[in-house]
C-alpha positions in Angstrom: 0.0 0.0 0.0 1.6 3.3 -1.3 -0.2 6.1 1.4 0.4 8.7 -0.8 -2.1 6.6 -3.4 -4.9 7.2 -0.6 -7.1 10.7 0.1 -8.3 10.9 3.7 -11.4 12.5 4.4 -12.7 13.3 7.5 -16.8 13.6 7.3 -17.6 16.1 9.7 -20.9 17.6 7.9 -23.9 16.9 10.0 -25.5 19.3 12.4 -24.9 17.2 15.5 -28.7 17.6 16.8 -27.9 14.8 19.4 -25.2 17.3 20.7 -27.3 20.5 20.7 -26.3 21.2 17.4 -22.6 23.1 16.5 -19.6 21.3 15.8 -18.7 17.9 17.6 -15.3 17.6 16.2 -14.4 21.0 18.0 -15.4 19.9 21.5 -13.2 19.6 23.9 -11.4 15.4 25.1 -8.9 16.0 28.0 -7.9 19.2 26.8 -7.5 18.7 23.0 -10.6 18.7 19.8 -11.9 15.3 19.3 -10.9 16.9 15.7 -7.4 16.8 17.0 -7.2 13.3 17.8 -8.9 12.0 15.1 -6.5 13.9 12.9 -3.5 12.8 15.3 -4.5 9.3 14.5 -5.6 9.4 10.9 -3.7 11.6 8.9 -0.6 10.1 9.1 -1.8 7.3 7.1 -2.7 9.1 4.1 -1.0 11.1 1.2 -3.3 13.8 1.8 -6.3 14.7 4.2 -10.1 16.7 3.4 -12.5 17.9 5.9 -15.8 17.6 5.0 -18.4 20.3 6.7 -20.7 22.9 6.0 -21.1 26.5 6.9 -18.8 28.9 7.6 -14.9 27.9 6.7 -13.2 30.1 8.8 -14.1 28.2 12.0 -11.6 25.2 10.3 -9.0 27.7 9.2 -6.3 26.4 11.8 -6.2 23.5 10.7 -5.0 24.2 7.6 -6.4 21.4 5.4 -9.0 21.8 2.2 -12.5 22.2 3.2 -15.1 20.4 1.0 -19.2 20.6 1.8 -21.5 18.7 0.3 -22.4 18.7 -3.1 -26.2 18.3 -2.4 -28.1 20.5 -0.2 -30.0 19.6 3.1 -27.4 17.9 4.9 -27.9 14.3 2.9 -25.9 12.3 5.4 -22.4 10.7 5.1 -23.0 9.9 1.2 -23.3 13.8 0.4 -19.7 14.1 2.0 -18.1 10.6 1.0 -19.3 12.3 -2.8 -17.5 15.8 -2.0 -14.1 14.2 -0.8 -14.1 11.6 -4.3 -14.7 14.7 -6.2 -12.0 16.3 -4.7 -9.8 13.8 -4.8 -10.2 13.2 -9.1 -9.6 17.7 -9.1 -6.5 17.1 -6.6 -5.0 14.4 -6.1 -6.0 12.2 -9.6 -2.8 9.7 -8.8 -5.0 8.5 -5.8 -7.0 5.7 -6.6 -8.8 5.7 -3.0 -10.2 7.5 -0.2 -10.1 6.6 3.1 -13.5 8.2 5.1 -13.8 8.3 9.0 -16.4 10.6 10.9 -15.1 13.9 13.1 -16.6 12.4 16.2 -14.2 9.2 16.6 -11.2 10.3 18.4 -9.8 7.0 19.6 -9.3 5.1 15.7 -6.4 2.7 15.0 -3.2 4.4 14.0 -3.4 1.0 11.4 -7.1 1.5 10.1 -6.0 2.6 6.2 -3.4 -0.3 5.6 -5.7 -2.8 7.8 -8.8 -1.7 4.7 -6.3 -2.1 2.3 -5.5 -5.2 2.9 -8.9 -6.7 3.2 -10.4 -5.1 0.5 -7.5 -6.9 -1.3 -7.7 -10.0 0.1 -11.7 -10.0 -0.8 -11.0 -8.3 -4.3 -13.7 -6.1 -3.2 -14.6 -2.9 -4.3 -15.0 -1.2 -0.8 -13.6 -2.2 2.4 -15.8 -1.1 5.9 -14.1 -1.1 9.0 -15.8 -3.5 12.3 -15.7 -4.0 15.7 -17.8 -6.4 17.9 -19.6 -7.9 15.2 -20.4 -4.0 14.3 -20.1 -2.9 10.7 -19.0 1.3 11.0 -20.4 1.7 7.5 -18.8 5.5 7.6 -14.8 4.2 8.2 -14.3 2.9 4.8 -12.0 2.5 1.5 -13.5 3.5 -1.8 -12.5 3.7 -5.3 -12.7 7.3 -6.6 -14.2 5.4 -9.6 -17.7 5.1 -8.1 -18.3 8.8 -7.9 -20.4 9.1 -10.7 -22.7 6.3 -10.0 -22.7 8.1 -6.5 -23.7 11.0 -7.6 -26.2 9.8 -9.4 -28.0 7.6 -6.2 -27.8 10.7 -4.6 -29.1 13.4 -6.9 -31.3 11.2 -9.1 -32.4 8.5 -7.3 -32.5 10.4 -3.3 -30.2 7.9 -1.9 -29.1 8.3 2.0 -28.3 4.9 4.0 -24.8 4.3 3.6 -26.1 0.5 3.6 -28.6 1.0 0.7 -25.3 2.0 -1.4 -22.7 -0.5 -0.2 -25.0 -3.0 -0.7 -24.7 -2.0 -4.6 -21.1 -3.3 -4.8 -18.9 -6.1 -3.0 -17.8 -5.4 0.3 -14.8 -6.4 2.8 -14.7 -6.0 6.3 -11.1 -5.5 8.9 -12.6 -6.3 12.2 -11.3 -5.2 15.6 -11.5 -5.8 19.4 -13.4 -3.9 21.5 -11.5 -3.8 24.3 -9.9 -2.4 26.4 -11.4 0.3 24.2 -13.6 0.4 21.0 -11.9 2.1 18.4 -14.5 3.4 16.4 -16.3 4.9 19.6 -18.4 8.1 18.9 -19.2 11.0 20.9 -22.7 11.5 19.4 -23.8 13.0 22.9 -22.7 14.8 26.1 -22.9 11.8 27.9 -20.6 10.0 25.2 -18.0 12.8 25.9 -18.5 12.3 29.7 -17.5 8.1 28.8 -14.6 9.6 26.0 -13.1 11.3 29.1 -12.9 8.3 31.1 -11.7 6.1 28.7 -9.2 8.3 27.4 -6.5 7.4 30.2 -7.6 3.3 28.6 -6.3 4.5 25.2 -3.0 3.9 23.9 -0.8 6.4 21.8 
């Protein structure tokens, strides 16, 4: 696996109503953004890293890293911004032949997640490779082939597509699986009782 062949997107472009609405990613994990970690973690294994959100820019400007919003309107879900980091990645980056996603609110992910898809979405000779834990599909920590993005685009604009499931189900799929313990990887602060448990699981978590 070449990293530099892989676009990293980090899908940060829903409005967080469990949350009270703003910006999960930019709350606060024993002193640091969740956005921090999950960047800490993930953006080493990529050639090159996209958030995607929506609204005003400026609030991402320190982190100094392209911002790309959905290319449909209403807040569509994961698919909208999966779509928006594919197109970026043909305008950018057209040696990369993949994008990695993961959502803003994980801040505990395997510093092995990219190569770990690679591998099984190799080893299946699948199109797209989703990410597992406990017998738990994360159908948002993925590997897809730029390729799809015009039959994405057209789910989404023409036919109204939104489950993530309803369009993975469309191609042939791998799965990497991964304990749950002492941690879950792919935990999610989706609400401020999820960043009360974040907090006490952080000292669990290992650099």
């Amino acid at each position: 696996m070449r990293s530099e062949a892989i676009v990293g997107a980090v899908i940060a472009g829903g409005r967080s109503r469990r949350m009270g609405g703003g910006d999960k990613p930019l709350l606060l994990l024993g002193g640091r953004s969740i956005l921090d970690r999950v960047l800490d973690r993930f953006a080493p294994q990529c050639g090159a890293v996209v958030i995607n959100a929506n609204g005003d820019a400026r609030r991402l400007d320190g982190y100094h890293l392209p911002l790309v919003p959905d290319p449909v309107e209403g807040f569509a879900g994961p698919l909208a911004g999966l779509l928006a980091a594919l197109d970026w990645a043909a305008v950018n980056r057209p040696e990369a032949a993949l994008v990695a996603t993961v959502p803003g609110d994980c801040p505990f992910l395997p510093r092995n997640l990219v190569g770990r898809l690679w591998s099984a979405r190799r080893a299946g000779r699948a199109e797209i490779a989703l990410a597992s834990s406990g017998g738990r599909t994360h159908p948002v920590i993925g590997l897809w082939p730029v390729t799809l993005r015009t039959a994405l685009r057209h789910a989404l604009l023409e036919e109204g597509l939104r489950k993530v499931s309803g369009w993975t189900d469309r191609h042939s799929l791998a799965q990497a699986e991964w304990p749950v313990g002492p941690v879950d990887p792919f935990f999610n602060v989706n609400a401020p009782e999820d960043l009360a448990q974040a907090e006490r699981l952080l000292p669990l978590v290992a650099d």
